[in-house]
Each structure stands twice: as structure tokens, then as C-alpha cells.
N, C-alpha and C positions, 0 to 999 in steps of 0.2 A: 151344347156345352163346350165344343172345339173352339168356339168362337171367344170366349170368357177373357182367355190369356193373350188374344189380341184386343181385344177390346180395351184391358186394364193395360197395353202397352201404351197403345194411341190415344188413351184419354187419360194418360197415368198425373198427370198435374191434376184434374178434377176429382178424379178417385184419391190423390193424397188430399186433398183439400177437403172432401166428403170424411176421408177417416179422423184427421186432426180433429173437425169437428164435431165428429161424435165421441172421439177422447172426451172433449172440452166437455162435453154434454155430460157423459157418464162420471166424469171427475166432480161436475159441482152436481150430483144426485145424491155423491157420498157423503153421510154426516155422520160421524160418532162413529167412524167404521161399519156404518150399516147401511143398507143399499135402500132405496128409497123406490116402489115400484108399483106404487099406487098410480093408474093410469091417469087420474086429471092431473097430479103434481108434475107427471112424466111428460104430458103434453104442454105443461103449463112453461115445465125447465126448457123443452123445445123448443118453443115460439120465441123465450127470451133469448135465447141463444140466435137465434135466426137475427130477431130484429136487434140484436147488438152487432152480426154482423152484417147485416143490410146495412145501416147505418155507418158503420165505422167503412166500410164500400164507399158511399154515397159522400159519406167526409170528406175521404181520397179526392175520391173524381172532382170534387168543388173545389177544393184545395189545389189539384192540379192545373184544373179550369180556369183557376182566376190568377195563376202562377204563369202562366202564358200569356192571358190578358196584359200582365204588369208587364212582361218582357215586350209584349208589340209598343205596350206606349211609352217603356225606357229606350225601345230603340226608335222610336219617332221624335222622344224629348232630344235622343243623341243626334238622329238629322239634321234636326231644328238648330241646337244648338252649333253645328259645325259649321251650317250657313250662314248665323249670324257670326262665328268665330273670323268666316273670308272677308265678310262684311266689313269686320272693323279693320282687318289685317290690310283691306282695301282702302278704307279712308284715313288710316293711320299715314300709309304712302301718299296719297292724296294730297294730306297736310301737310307731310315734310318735303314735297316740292311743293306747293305752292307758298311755304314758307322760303322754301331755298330761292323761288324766282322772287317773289317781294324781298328779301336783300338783295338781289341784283340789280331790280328795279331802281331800290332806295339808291346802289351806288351807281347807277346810271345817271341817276337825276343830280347827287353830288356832286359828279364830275362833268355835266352838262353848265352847269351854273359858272365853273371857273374857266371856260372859254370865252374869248373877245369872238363867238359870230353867233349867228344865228344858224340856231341845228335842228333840223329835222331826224325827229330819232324813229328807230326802222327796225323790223325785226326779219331775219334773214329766213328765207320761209323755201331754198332751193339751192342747191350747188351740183358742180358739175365734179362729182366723185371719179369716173374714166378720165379726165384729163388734168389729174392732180389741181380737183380745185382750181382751174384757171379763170371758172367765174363763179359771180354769188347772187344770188337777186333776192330782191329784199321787196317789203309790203308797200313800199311808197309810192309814187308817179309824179307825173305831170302833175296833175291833178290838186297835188300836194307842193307842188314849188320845184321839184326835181329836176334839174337839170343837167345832158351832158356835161363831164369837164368836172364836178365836181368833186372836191376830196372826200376821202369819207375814214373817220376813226371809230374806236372803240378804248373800251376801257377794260383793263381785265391786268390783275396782281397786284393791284395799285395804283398804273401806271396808264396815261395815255400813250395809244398805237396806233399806226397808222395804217391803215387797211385797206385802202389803194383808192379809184375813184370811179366815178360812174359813168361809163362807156354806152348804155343805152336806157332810153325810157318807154313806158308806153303809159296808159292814163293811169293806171292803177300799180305798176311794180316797175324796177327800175333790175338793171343790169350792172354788178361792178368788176368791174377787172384788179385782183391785188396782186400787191406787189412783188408776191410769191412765182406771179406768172415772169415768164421769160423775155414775154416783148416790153414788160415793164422798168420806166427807168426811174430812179428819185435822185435828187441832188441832195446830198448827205452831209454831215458833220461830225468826225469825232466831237464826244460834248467835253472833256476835257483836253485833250492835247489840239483839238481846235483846225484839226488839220482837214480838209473838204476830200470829195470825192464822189463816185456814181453807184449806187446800188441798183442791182438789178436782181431777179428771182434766178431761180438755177431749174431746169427741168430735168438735169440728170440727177440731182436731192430732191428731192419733195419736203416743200417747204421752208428750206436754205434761203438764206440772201449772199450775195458778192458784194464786196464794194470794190471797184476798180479806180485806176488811176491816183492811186494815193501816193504823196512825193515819198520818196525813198528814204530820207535823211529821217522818215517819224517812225523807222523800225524800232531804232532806240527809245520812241519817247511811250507808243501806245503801248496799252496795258490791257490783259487777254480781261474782259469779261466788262470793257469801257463801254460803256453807250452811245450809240450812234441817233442821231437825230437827223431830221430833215434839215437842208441850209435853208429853205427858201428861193433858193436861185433858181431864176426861170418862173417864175410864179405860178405853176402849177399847184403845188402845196403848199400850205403853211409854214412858215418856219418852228423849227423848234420841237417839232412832233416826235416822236421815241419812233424809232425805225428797229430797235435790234440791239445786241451784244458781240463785243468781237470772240470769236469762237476760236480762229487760227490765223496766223500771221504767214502769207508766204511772202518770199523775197528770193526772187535769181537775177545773180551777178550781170546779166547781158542786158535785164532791161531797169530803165528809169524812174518805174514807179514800182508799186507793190500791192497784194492784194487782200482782203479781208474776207474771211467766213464768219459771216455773221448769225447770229441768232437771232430769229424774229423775238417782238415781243410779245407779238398776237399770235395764239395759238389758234390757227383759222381751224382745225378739225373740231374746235367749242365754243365758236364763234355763234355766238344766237344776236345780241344786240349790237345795233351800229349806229354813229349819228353821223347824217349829209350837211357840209359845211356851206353854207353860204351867206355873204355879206351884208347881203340884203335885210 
């Protein structure tokens, strides 16, 4: 009998659960305030009371059961759905470049059509990033008509640029040296004050041009943001080609000519398309 009051401690959930339900029992035996205690009615009220709480047990657990079920396949609908979410978040990019590269295309091919030569158009597929861009090599060759010597531009703001020329070939891809690099010369033109001169790339700017040798008396005439063009002198280039913008005017008193900073008008670090110029 020592044992009673441990017992009702360690199993005191089931011994409250045992009493509740024999309240429930002895409450629905009462009728008319009189105690009902006829043994088959008393075993009859017992068993309904069982199988009402078997049952309402058994509800529980199915209800629980199928409560978890729903959660595993809400959260495999949410997987599903997240994957196809990347899916589209992926070909939505997809579309807006290959939308972005067909108008490029398109104005590639506009601005191919209003040149006097024959152009090989090229897509620039390597550059030499450590030595500021001094080369670029593009998809063409031999193979394709390619040869040393030849100019090469691009189209980019509106405007044709001139992008320097092609220093080596092999069957399939060619080498260009622009005019950004240092050992590079163009013979130039202010396009409205008309005045000539040499542009060369600068390696102590990346990406700068000089025009050197310009007569001194056109300090007064040029104007900061004028366009410079190729002259054609020497026949290396074409004439007429956009080389740049004037950026700064220097001029010191001891020498004869004066110098320009110029602004490319190709920006070679977005440089993807190029066309090779020849006569042919």
C-alpha cells in the first residue's frame, strides 16, 4: 500500500484521465436526480462511454495523420514551385539579352550597309586585360579574307569608330592592335576646324588618345568636345573615320605646335562587334 502514492504520482496523467472519465460515466447514469444502478444499464452506459472515447482518440490521430501528410506535399508543392520560380527568373534573363544582342546586331548591319568597302564582321572572342588592352582577337582568319594591314571599326552611340588594325592572322582568328596602344599612330583631323595632326594611344591613361603636332595658331579656333576623324594621309586608314573628342587643349609658349586629349569614341572595355575593311 506504500507503493499507491508513488504509483498515482508517475502515472498521474492516466489516473486523471481514468477519473474524469468515470465522472463522465456517473454524470450521464443520473436521470431525475436518481442514480441508475441496474448492472446491464451500468455496463451498457460503460462501453458507450469507452467507444465514444475510443473513437473521438482515433478521430484525433487521423486528423493528425493526414495533417502531416498535407504538410509534406505543401512543402514539395513549395519545392516544385521555387524551381520552376529560377526557371523562369532564368529565361526571363535569357530573353532580355538575347533581345539586347539582336538590336545590336540589327545596328551592326545598319551601319555595315553605309560604308564604301567590303566588311568582314567579327566578333571579338579575347583581349589582353594586363597590358591595358593593347590587343584584341576576333573570330575571323585567313580563311575568311583577313589580312594584315587591315583597318578595323565598329559602331557604338551612333557613331562609327575606329578600332585600330590587324597586326596578325592565323586560319581561324586574327590579332588587332587599337589605337589605344602606344606604338599606335593615325593621321587625324579636327572634323570642323579642319586642322590635321597625329594621334597616338597613351599608356600612362588607359584608354586616352594624344593628338600631337597641331599648328598652334588653332588654339583659338578648336572647340573642347570637336571630333576628331581620321585624315587618310598615308593610307593606312580610311578617311573620315571618328577617332575621339577633344577632352583638353594644352599649349606652352617655347613650342610650335600644341596638344590634344582626346576622348575615344569606342569604348574598347564593351567592345563585342568589329568589322575588317577591305576593298576587295
Amino acid at each position: 500500500m506504500s507503493d499507491v502514492p508513488g504509483f498515482v504520482h508517475r502515472h498521474r496523467k492516466g489516473v486523471t484521465f481514468t477519473l474524469l472519465l468515470a465522472l463522465c460515466l456517473l454524470l450521464i447514469m443520473f436521470t431525475n436526480q436518481n442514480v441508475i444502478l441496474k448492472p446491464k444499464q451500468f455496463g451498457q452506459s460503460l462501453f458507450s462511454g469507452l467507444q465514444i472515447a475510443v473513437k473521438a482518440g482515433t478521430s484525433w490521430f487521423r486528423n493528425t495523420w493526414n495533417s502531416v501528410g498535407e504538410l509534406k506535399k505543401l512543402r514539395k508543392e513549395l519545392d516544385k514551385s521555387r524551381e520552376k520560380l529560377l526557371e523562369y527568373e532564368q529565361l526571363s534573363r535569357n530573353l532580355t539579352e538575347l533581345r539586347r544582342e539582336n538590336s545590336s546586331l540589327r545596328e551592326q548591319l545598319d551601319f555595315s550597309e553605309t560604308l564604301p568597302y567590303r566588311l568582314i564582321a567579327a566578333v571579338v572572342i579575347g583581349r589582353d586585360p594586363g597590358n591595358d588592352f593593347s590587343t584584341i582577337m576576333v573570330n575571323k582568319g585567313s580563311k575568311d579574307g583577313v589580312k594584315k594591314g587591315m583597318p578595323v571599326v565598329a559602331f557604338q552611340g551612333g557613331l562609327q569608330g575606329l578600332v585600330g588594325k590587324v597586326v596578325l592572322t592565323s586560319l581561324a582568328t586574327s590579332i588587332l592592335k587599337p589605337i589605344t596602344d602606344p606604338t599606335s599612330y593615325v593621321a587625324a583631323r579636327l572634323q570642323h576646324s579642319r586642322y590635321d595632326g597625329l594621334v597616338r594611344g597613351r599608356q600612362m591613361n588607359e584608354g586616352s588618345l594624344l593628338m600631337q603636332y597641331v599648328k598652334k595658331r588653332a588654339v583659338n579656333e578648336i572647340q573642347y568636345g570637336e571630333l576628331i576623324i581620321s585624315s587618310g594621309l598615308g593610307q593606312v586608314y580610311p578617311q573620315g573615320v571618328h577617332l575621339g573628342r577633344v577632352r583638353e587643349i594644352r599649349s606652352k609658349p617655347y613650342e610650335s605646335s600644341i596638344e590634344l586629349e582626346i576622348e575615344p569614341i569606342i569604348d574598347f572595355s564593351r567592345l563585342e562587334y568589329v568589322h575588317i575593311l577591305t576593298e576587295e
